[in-house]
N, C-alpha and C positions, 0 to 999 in steps of 0.2 A: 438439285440436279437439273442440268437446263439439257432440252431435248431438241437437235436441229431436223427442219424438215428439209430436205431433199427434194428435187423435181422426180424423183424418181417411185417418190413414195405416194401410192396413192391413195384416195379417202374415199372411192364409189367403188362399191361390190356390182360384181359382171353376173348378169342373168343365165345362168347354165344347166339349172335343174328342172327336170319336167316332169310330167304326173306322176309317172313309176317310182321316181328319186323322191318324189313329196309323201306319197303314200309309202313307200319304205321306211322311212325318217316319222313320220305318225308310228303305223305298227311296232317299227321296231325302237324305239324309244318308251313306250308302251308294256314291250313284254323283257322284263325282267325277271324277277326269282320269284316275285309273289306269286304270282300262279300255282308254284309249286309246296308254297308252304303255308300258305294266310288261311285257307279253309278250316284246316286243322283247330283255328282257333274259333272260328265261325262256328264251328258243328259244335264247340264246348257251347259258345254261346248263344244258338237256339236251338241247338239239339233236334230239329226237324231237316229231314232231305226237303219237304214243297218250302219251308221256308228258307232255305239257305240258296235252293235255286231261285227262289223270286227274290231273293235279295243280289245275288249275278245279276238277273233281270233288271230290275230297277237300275243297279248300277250300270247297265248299259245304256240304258234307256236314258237313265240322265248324263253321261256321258258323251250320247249321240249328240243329244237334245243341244249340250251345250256348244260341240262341236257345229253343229250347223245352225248355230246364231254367230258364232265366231265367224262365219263363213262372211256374211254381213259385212263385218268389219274388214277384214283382210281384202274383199274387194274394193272398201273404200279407202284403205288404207296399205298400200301394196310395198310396207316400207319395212328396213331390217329393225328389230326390236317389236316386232308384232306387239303382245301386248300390254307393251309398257310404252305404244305409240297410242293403240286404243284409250287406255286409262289417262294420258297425259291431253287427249283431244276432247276426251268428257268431264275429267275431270282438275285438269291443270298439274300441273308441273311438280307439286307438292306429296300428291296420292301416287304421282305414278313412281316419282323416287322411294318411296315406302315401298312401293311393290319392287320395284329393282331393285332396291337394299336387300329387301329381306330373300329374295331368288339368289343375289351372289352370298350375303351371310349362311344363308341355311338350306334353300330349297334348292337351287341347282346345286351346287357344292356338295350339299349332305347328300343328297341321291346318289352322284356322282362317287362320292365317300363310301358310300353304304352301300352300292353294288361294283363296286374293284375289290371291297372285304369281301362281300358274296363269291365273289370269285376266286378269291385270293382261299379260299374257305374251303371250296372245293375242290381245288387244284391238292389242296394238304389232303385228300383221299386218294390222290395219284401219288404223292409225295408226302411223306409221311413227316420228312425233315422240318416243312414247312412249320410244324407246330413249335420246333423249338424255339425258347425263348433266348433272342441276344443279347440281353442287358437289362435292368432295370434302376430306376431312379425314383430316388425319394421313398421307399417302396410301397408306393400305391402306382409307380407309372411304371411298363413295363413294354417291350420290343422286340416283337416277333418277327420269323420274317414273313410270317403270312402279310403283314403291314409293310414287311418291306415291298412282297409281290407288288399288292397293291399298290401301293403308290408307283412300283415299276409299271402298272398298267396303265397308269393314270396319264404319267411323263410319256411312254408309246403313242396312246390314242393321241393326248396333244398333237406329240410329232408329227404323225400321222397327218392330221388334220391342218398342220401350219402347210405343207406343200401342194397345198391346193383341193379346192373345192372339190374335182372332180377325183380326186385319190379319198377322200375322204365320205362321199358318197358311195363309189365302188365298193369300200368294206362295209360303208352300210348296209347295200344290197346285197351281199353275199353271205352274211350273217342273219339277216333279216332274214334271209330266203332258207339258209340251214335253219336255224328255231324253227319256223314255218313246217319246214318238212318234216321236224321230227316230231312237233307239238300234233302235226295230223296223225302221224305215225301212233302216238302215244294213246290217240283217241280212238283210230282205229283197233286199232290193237287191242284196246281196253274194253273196246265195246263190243269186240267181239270172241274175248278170253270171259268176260265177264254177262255177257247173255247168256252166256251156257251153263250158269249158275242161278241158283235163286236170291243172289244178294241185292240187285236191285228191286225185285218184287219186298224183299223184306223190310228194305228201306224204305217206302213206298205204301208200308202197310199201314204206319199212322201217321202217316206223312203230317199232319196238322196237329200233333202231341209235340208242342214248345217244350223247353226246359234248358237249362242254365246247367252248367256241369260245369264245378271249380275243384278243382285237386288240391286238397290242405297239405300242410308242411310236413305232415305223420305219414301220409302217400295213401289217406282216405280221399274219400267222394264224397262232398254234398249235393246232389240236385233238385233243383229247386222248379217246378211246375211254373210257367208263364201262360200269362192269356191278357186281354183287353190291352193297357197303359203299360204294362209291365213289359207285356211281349214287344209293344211300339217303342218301348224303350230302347229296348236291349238289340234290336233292330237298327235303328239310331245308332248306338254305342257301335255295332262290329260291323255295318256299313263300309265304316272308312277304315279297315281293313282292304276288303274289294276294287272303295275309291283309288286308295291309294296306289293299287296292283294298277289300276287303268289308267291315271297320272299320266302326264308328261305329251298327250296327246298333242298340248299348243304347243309343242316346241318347235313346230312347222311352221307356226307365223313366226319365227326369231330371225328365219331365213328367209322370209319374204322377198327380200331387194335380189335375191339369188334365186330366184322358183320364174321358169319362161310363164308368159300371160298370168302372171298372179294373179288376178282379178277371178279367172274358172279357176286353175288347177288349185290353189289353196283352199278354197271352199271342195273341189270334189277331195280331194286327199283329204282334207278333215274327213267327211262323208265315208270315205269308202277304207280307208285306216281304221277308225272308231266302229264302223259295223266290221270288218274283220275281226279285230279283235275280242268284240262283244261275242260273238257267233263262236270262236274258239274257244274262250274261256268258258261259256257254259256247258257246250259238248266235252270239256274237258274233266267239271266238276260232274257232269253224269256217270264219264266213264271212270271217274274215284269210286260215287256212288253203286255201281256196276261191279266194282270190283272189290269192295270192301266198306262192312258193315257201318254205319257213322258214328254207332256205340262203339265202345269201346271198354277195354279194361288198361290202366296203366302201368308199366312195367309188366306187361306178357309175355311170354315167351316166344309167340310168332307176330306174324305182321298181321295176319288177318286178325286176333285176337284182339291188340292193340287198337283196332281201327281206326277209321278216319281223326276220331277225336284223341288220341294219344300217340298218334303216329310218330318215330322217334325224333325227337326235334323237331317235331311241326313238318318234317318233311313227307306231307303226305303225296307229293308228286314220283319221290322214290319208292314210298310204299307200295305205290299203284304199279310200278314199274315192277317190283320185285313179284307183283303177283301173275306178271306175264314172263317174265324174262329168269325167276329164281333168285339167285346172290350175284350173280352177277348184275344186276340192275343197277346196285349201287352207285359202280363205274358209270354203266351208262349214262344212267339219270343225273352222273357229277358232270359230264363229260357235256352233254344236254345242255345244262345250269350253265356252264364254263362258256360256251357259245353263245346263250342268249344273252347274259349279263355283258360280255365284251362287247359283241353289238349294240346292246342298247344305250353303255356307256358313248362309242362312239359317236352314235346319234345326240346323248346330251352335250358331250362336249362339243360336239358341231357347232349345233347351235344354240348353247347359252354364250359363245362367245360374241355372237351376234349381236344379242342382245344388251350385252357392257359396252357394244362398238355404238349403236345407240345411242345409250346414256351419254358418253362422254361425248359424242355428236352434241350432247343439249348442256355440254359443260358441266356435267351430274355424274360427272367418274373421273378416273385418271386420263388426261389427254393423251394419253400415247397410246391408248386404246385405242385412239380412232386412225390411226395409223396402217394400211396393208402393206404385206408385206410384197417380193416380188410375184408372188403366186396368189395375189389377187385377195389375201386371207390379213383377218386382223389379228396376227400373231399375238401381238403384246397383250388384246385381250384374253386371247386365249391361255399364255401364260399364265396371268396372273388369276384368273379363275383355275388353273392349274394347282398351283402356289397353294391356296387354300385348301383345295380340296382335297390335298395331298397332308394341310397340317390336318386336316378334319380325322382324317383315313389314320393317322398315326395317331392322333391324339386317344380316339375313341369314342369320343363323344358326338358322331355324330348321328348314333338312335337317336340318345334323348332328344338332340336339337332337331328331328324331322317328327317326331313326338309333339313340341310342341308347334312347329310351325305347318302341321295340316291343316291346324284351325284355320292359321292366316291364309294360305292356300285358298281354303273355301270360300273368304271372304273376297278376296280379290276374285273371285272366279265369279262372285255374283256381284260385286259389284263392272267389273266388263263386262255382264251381260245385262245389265241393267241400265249402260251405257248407250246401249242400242236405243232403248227407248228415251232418252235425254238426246243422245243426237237427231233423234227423227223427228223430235217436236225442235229442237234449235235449230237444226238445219235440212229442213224436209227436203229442200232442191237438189242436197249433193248426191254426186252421181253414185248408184247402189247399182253396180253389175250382176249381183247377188242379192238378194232379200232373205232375210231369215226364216225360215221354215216352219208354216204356222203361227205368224204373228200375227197379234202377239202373245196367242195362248200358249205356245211350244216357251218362248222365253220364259216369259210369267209365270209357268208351271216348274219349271230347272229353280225360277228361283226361290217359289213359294217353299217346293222339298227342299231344298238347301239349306235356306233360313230355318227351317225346320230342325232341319239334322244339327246345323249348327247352335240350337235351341238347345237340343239333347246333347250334345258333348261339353257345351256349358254346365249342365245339369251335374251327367256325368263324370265329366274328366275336367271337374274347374279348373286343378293346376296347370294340366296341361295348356289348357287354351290361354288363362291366364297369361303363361308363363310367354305363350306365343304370338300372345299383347303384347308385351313388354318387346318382346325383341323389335315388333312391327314401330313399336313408340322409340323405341333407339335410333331407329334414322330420322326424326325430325330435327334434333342437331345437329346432326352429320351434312342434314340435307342445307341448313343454314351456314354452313361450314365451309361448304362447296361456293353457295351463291359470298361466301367473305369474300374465297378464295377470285371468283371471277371479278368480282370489283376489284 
């Protein structure tokens, strides 16, 4: 298929976004469903309230941390594809396709996948029809319309976002700003239905008694006491749970070439995105622990019984909900979920199209990606990250493929920040508008815990990471494929 270009089509993104529109796009790309369900699984696996908030903590802390060394590079680098511009300027053209393969195969795609089914998921508590199924094939593949929702969201937000920059920030803000208000709402709420109880003094009473809580297939309990290497472990292992809740914060350099003075407002929106969000999600796991025990029993007959750790589905944001609000929370807290998760998709789809407009800029994607349309936008990219995320969302599979590919995630996350310091010794002259915050101890630290964790999840979850190799090793042909293609 041969592709013609027109005088009319053009290939430079227009500067239109400023602080408020950068820090929307961090926060709200940031908060999706895990907030409301990942603790659940944390409180099984350290069973301590001082431990499950110092591990929020840490993940903010390393979160911030990595945020504002990012800052660093986006002022030296003020271009669309943020960090697969960073990785291609430290590391060459080969690492940084790996990283962009693996962001359109599994990491933006499957997020994208896996919060329209979030959503799609919830909307079947408003709409009960949603669960029925329309077909099946082969009979292990089967179609519901909850996947049809989803991918109906999926095709919307694109839309959405092909008619210009500036329509497609506006829904940003306005969803960012709904979550925002009710996620305050939630904590308020909760902290002050639940002070008036002694459930957080109970949680709190041996705040430093670890333990492991696994529910066997008979619908027993084993728990198992931690301390010293075991607890660092297991610490390690359900971190990236938390990580994964706080995700997505660089997808504000993807729109670099589109953010007014990128050189401040991308380092402060890192900044002030990543400590918002930090800051809420901890006040938020208080007002859990406020409002319901972390013990638990499974299959109880109320919600406070069940607590944090058996909460039904992991949904312990609804639990918390229901012990302010009664049965009817359920609605709310679906209603809640339905708003953050559409927002947040928004904001991914924004800007990972960005970041394929990039790619194919360096002749490392499809050329028609680099294409805008009349509205200033790289539609065809967008599309086609579309396309995928839409087989992702149907197919099903796209747990397992974000399962494995956090690992890679991590890696790429510390090798761009490890970047910083390979650019500053190659090139100490260029011009830094920003400096990294605490260099080089603030870096060095984000990478030392990192490398750490990713220590532990080798240990722990070899398949997984393994497995999240391999995908990472799949674009090294692909990437020789591309340079055939341009000779």
């Amino acid at each position: 298929m041969k592709f013609y270009y027109t005088m009319e089509q053009k290939t430079e993104l227009k500067r239109s976004l400023g602080l408020i529109d950068a820090t929307s796009l961090v926060a709200g790309s940031m908060i999706g469903s895990g907030i409301f369900i990942v603790t659940s699984a944390m409180a099984r696996d350290v069973g301590s309230a001082a431990w499950l908030i110092i591990i929020w903590l840490v993940t903010g802390l390393l979160t911030m941390s990595a945020a504002l060394s990012y800052g660093e590079l986006a002022g030296m680098m003020p271009n669309a594809g943020g960090q697969f511009v960073y990785i291609q300027r430290a590391y060459g053209k080969l690492v940084s396709f790996l990283y962009g393969w693996t962001v359109f195969t599994v990491i933006q795609t499957g997020v994208i996948a896996a919060i329209a089914v979030t959503f799609a998921n919830y909307a079947a508590i408003f709409f009960p029809v949603l669960e029925n199924e329309i077909g099946s094939f082969g009979g292990n593949f089967s179609v519901t319309n909850k996947q049809i929702v989803a991918v109906v969201s999926i095709v919307l937000l694109t839309y959405i976002n092909t008619k210009g920059v500036k329509t497609g920030k506006t829904i940003q803000l306005i969803f960012t700003l709904a979550k925002l208000i009710a996620l305050f709402a939630l904590i308020i709420l909760g902290l002050y239905v639940g002070l008036k109880t002694d459930v957080l003094s109970n949680n709190f009473e041996n705040m430093w008694d670890a333990s492991k809580t696994v529910l066997n297939t008979d619908g027993s309990v084993t728990v198992t006491k931690l301390a010293g290497f075991a607890l660092l472990g297991a610490m390690g292992a359900t971190i990236i749970n938390s990580l994964f809740s706080s995700d997505a914060w660089n997808n504000v350099t993807f729109i670099a070439a589109e953010i007014k003075d990128p050189k401040k407002n991308i380092p402060r929106s890192l900044f002030l995105g990543t400590l918002l969000v930090t800051i809420i999600y901890i006040f938020a796991n208080i007002a859990y622990l406020a409002l319901l025990p972390i013990q638990g029993t499974p299959n109880a007959s109320t919600v406070l019984e069940n607590g944090i750790m058996f909460a039904s589905q992991d949904r312990v944001g609804a639990a918390a909900a229901n012990m302010i609000l009664g049965n009817t929370a359920v609605f709310v807290m679906a209603g809640l979920i339905m708003i953050s998760t559409f927002g947040c998709n928004s904001g991914l789809i924004l800007s990972g199209g960005r970041l394929f407009y990039a790619m194919a800029n360096d002749n490392l994607f499809f050329k028609q990606a680099t294409i805008l349309n009349k509205n200033g936008v790289p539609a065809k990219a967008l599309w086609l990250q579309c396309i995928w995320a839409c087989v992702l969302a149907v197919s099903g599979k796209f747990g397992d493929l974000l399962t494995y590919a956090t690992f890679a995630s991590l890696l790429f996350y510390i090798l761009t920040i490890y970047g910083i310091f390979i650019l500053r010794k190659r090139e100490p002259d260029a011009i830094r508008p920003y400096k990294a915050f605490g260099y080089p101890f603030v870096p060095m630290l984000y990478i030392v815990v990192t490398v750490l964790i990713c220590f532990n999840l080798l240990y722990f979850e070899t398949k997984n990471t393994s497995i999240g190799l391999f995908i990472v090793a799949l674009g090294v042909p692909v990437y020789y494929l591309f340079l055939h293609k341009k000779e």
